[in-house]
N, C-alpha and C positions, 0 to 999 in steps of 0.2 A: 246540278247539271251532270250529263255525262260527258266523259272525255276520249274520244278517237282511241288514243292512247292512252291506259291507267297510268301514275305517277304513282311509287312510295308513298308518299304522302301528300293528302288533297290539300288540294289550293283552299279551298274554303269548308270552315265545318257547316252542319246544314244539320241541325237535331230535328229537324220537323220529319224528317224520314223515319225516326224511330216510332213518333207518332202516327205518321201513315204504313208503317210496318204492322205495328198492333192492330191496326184499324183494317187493313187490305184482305192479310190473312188469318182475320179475328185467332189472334194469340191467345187470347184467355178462354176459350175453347179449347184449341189445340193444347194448350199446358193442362186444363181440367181434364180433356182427355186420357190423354201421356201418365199423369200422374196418379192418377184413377187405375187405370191399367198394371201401372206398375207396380201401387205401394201393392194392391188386391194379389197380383201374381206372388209378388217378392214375399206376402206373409204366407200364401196358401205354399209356396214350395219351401221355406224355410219348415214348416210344420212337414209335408213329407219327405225333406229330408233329414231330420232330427229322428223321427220316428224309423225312418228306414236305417238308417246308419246308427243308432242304438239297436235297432235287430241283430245286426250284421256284428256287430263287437261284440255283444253283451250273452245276448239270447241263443240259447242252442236248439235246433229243429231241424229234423233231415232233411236234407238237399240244399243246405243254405251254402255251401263253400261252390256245387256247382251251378246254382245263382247268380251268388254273386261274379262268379268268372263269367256267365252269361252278359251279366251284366257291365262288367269290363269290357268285352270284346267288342259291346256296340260304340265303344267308344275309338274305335279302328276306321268309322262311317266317317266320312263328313257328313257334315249338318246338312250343306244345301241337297245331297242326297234324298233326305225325309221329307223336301217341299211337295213330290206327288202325291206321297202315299198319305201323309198330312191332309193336304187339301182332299183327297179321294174320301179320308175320314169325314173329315167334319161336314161334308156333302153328302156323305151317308146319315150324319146324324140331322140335319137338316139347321145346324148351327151358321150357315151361312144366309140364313133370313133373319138380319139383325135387327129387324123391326123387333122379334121374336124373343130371342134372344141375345141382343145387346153386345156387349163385348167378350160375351164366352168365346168366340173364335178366336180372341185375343190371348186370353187368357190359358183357358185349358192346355192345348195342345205344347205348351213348355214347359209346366211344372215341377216335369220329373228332370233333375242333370244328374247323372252319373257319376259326372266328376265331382259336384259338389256332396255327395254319399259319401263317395272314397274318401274325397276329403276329410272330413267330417269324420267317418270312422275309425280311420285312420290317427284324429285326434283323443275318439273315444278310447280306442285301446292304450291309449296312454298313459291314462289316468291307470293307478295300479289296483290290482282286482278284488284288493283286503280291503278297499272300501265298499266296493259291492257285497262281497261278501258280508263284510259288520252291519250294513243297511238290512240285508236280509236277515240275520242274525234278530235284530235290534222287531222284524217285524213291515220294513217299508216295503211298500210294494214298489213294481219296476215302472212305475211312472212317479211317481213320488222321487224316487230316487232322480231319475232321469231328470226331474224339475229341480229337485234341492242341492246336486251335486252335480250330475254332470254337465250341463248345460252351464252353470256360470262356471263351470272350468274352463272350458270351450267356445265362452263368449269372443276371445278376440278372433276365435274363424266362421263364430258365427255371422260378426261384424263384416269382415272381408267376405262372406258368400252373398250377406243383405246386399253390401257396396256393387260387387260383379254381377247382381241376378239384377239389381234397380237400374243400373248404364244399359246392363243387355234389354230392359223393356224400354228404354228410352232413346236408344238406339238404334233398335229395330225400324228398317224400314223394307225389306223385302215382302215381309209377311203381310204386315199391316197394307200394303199396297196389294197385296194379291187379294186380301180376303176382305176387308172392309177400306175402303175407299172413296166411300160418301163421306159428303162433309159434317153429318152428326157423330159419325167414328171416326172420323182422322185423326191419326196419330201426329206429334209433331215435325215427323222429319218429313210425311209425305204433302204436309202444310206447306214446310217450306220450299217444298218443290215445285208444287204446280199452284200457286197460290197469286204467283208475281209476273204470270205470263199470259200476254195477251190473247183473244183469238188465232192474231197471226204469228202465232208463235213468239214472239219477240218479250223477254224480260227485261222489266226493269231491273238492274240489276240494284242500284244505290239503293233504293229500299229493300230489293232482297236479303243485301247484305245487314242491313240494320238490324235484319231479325233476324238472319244469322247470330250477330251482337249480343242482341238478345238473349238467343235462347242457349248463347255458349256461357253466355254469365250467368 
C-alpha cells in the first residue's frame, strides 16, 4: 500500500513488488538492452582509444602536436553542448530509423572521449622509450608491440576507462530518450521512468522503486 506520508522505514515488507516491478517494465529487456549497448560501445571505444593514444606517444607524423591541442580544446565544450549538432548528424545519416538500423544511434555518436586518449597517452609515455626502441631493434612491429608491452603496462587505466565508459552507457539517459525511445530500444533509465505511470499521469511509486532496487544492485 501506499502511505499519504513516506516513513523511514515501511510498516510492512511486500516482495511481490519486485515481481510486479520485472514484470510491469519488462526488466529483462531493458537490462538486454543497456548491456548490449554498453559492453558493444565500451569495446569499440577502448580499441580507438588504444589506438589513438599509441599514435599520440609513440608515432611521429606532422601535425600531430597541433591535433592533439585540437583535440584538447574540445574538451573546454560541455557535453550537453553536442546534443544538436549530434542529433542534426545522425538525422543526416538516417540512423534514427531504428527499424534500420538498430542501436547505432546508441552507439556511434560516443565512441571517441578525449579524455580517455589523454588519459591513456599520457600513461603510454610513461613507459620508457628503450623498450620501444629494443622491440624495434629486435624486428616487432608497432602493433605487436603495442599488444605485447604496452597495453598490459597500462592495464590498470585501461580497467578504470572500461569501468567510466560502461556507468556512462548505463547511465545515460538524455540521449537514449531523445533518439530511441520505443519500447524495442529502451535503455534502462528511460524504462524506469515512464514504465510505472499511468494514463493519468499518476505513478505507482512502490513498484517503481522495486526496480529502482533492482537495477542499483
Amino acid at each position: 500500500y501506499l502511505l499519504t506520508i513516506p516513513t523511514l522505514f515501511p510498516r510492512e515488507f511486500d516482495f511481490l513488488n519486485y515481481a510486479e516491478a520485472f514484470n510491469t517494465a519488462n526488466l529483462g529487456r531493458l537490462f538486454g538492452n543497456t548491456v548490449f549497448v554498453g559492453v558493444v560501445s565500451t569495446l569499440l571505444s577502448l580499441v580507438i582509444t588504444i589506438l589513438s593514444a599509441f599514435a599520440f606517444a609513440r608515432l611521429e607524423f606532422k601535425g600531430k602536436n597541433a591535433m592533439f591541442a585540437a583535440l584538447l580544446a574540445t574538451m573546454m565544450i560541455p557535453g550537453e553542448l553536442f546534443t544538436i549538432t549530434n542529433y542534426q548528424t545522425v538525422n543526416d545519416f538516417g540512423w534514427l530509423n531504428l527499424e534500420q538500423y538498430g542501436f547505432t544511434v546508441l552507439i556511434v555518436p560516443f565512441l571517441v572521449s578525449v579524455f580517455y586518449i589523454y588519459l591513456l597517452k599520457q600513461n603510454f609515455m610513461q613507459i620508457p622509450n628503450e623498450l620501444y626502441l629494443a622491440a624495434k631493434v629486435d624486428g616487432t612491429s608497432d602493433l605487436k608491440y603495442l599488444w605485447k608491452v604496452m597495453i598490459p603496462l597500462a592495464l590498470p587505466t585501461l580497467i578504470s576507462i572500461t569501468i567510466l565508459k560502461m556507468m556512462g552507457a548505463w547511465n545515460s539517459y538524455i540521449w537514449p530518450k531523445l533518439v530511441a525511445n520505443d519500447d524495442a530500444h529502451q535503455m534502462i533509465t528511460n524504462g524506469l521512468r515512464n514504465a510505472f505511470t499511468d494514463t493519468s499521469g499518476q505513478a505507482n511509486y512502490p513498484v517503481q522503486m522495486a526496480a529502482v532496487a533492482i537495477v542499483s544492485a
